[in-house]
C-alpha positions as CSV (number, residue, x, y, z in Angstrom):
1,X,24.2,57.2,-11.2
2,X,20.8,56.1,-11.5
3,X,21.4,54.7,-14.7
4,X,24.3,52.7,-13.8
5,X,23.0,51.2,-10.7
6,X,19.7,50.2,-12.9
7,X,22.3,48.5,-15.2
8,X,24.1,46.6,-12.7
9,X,21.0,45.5,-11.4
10,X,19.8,44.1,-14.9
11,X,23.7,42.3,-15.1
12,X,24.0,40.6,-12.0
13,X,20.8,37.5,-12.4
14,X,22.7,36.5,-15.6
15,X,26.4,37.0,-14.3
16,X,24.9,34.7,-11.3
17,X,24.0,32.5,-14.0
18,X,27.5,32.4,-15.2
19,X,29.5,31.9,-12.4
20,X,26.4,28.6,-11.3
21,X,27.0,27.2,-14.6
22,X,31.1,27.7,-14.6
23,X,31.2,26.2,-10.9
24,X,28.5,23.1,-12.0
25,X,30.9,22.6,-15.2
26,X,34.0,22.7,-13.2
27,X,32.7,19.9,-10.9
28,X,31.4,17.8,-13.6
29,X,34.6,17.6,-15.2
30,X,36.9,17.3,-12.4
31,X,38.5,13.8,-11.8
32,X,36.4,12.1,-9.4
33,X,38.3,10.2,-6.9
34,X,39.3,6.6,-7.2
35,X,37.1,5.0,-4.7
36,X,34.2,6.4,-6.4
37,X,35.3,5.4,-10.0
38,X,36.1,1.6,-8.9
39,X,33.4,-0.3,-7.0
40,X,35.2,-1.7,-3.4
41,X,34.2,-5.5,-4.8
42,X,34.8,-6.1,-8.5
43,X,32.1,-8.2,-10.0
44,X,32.4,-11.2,-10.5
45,X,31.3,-13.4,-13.8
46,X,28.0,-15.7,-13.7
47,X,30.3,-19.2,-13.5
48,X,32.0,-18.0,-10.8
49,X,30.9,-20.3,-8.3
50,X,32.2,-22.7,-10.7
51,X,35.6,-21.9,-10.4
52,X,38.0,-24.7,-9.2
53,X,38.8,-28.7,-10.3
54,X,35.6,-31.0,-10.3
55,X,35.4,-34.9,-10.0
56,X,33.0,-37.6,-11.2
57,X,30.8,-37.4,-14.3
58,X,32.2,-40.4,-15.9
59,X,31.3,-42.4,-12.9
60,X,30.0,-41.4,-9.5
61,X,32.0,-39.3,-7.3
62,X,33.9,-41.2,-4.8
63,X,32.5,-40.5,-0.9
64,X,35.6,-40.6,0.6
65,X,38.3,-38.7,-1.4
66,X,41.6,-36.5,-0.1
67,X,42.4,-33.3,-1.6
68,X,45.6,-34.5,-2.8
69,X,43.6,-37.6,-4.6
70,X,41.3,-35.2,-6.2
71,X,43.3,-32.2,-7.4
72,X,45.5,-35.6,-8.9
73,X,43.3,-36.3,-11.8
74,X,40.1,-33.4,-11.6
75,X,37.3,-34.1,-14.3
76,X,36.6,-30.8,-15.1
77,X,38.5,-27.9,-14.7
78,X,36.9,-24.4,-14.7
79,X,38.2,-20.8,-14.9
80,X,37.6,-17.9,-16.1
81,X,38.2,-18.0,-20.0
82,X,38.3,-21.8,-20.4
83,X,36.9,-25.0,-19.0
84,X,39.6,-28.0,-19.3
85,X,37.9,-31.1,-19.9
86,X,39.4,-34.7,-19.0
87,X,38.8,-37.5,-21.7
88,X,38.8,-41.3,-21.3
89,X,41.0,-42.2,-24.4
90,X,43.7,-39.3,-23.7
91,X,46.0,-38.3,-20.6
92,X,45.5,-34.7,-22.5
93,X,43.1,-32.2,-21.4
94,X,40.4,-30.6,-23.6
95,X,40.6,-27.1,-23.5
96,X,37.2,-25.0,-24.6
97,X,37.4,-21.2,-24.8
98,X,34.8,-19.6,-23.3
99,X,32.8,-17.2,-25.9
100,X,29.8,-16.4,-23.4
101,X,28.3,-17.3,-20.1
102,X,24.7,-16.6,-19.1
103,X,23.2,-17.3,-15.4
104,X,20.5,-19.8,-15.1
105,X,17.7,-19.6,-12.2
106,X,19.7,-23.1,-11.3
107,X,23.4,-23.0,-12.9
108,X,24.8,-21.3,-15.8
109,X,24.7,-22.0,-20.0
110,X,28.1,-21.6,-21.4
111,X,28.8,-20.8,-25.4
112,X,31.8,-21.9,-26.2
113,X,34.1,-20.7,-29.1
114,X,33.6,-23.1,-32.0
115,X,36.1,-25.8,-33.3
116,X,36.9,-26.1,-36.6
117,X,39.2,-27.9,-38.6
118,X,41.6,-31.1,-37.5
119,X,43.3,-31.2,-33.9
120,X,47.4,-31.4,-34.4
121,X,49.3,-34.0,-33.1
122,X,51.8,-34.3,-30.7
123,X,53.9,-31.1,-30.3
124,X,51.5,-29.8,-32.5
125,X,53.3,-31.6,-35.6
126,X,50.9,-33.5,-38.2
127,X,47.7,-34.9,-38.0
128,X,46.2,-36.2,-34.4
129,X,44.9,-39.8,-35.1
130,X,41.6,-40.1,-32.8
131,X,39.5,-36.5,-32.8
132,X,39.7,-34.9,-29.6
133,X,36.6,-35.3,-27.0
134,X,35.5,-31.5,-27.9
135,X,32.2,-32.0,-26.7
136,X,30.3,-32.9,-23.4
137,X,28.2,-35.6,-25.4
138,X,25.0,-33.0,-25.3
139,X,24.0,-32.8,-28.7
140,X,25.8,-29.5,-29.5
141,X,29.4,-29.7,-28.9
142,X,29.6,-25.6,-28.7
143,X,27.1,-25.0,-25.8
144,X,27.2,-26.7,-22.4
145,X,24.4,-26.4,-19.4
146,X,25.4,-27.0,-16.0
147,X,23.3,-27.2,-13.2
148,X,23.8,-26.8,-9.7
149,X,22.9,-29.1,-7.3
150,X,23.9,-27.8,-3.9
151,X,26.6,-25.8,-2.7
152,X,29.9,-27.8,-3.9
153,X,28.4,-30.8,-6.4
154,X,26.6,-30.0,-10.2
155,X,25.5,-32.0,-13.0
156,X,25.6,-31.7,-16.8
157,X,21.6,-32.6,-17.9
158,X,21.4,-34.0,-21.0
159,X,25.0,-34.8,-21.5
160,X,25.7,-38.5,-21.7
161,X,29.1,-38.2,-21.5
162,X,28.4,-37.3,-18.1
163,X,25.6,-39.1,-16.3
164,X,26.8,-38.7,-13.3
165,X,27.2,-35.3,-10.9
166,X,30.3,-33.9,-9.7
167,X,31.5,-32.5,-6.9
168,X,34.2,-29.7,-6.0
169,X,38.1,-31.2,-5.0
170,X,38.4,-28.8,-1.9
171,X,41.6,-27.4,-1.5
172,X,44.8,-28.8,0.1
């Protein structure tokens, strides 16, 4: 009897550490619940703030301006994946893909996806006559700086396509 109890007392420490270990696996691998998997707020990216239809840049921004008169003919368009620019010598927009966008202590630097080749022409049939406006006119055509200037009007530094700032068309 002696001998068993002795042995028992040798087995339970390490069947303690058996069942501790099985319970901490079991908890580890259990599916944690949703709210703790998904933050309550998705992030959102750096140009955020940007997001929405800009005027000016070409000229300065008119002081008096309706939402209607603004969201009719925006600048500068920005979302998520693409940035529309307006062009002086077509009714067309210029769309740049996003490749990357980094946060500046006063804006954000965007890296756009690079252009290559001809653009097509209408319906996308043949040759386009003039070259498309696939630049802000800031030495490289692929990256783009933006600065912001307070809470609804930015700039482009450097870009003299755009000497001018622009502000946000509030909604309608």
């Amino acid at each position: 009897m002696r001998r068993i109890a002795s042995l028992c007392r040798s087995v339970r420490p390490v069947l303690y550490r058996i069942v501790s270990c099985l319970t901490l696996f079991m908890l580890l691998a259990s599916p944690r619940p949703a709210a703790a998997q998904h933050p309550t707020q998705p992030t959102q990216p750096p140009h955020a703030f940007l997001f929405g239809a800009w005027i000016g840049g070409y000229y300065p921004p008119p002081v008096t301006l309706s939402a209607r008169e603004c969201l009719a003919g925006p600048t500068i368009i920005f979302m998520r994946d693409v940035v529309l620019r307006a062009s002086m010598t077509s009714v067309n927009y210029t769309q740049r893909t996003i490749e990357t966008v980094r946060e500046t202590t006063n804006g954000a630097e965007f890296r756009f996806l690079s252009t290559q080749g001809s653009s097509p022409g209408g319906f996308g049939l043949g040759e386009s006559s003039a070259a498309p406006d696939v630049g802000f006119g800031c030495g490289n055509p692929n990256i783009l700086h933006v600065k912001r200037l307070g809470e609804n009007e930015i700039s482009f530094p450097g870009c003299k396509e755009f000497p001018y700032k622009l502000i946000r068309c509030q909604g309608g």
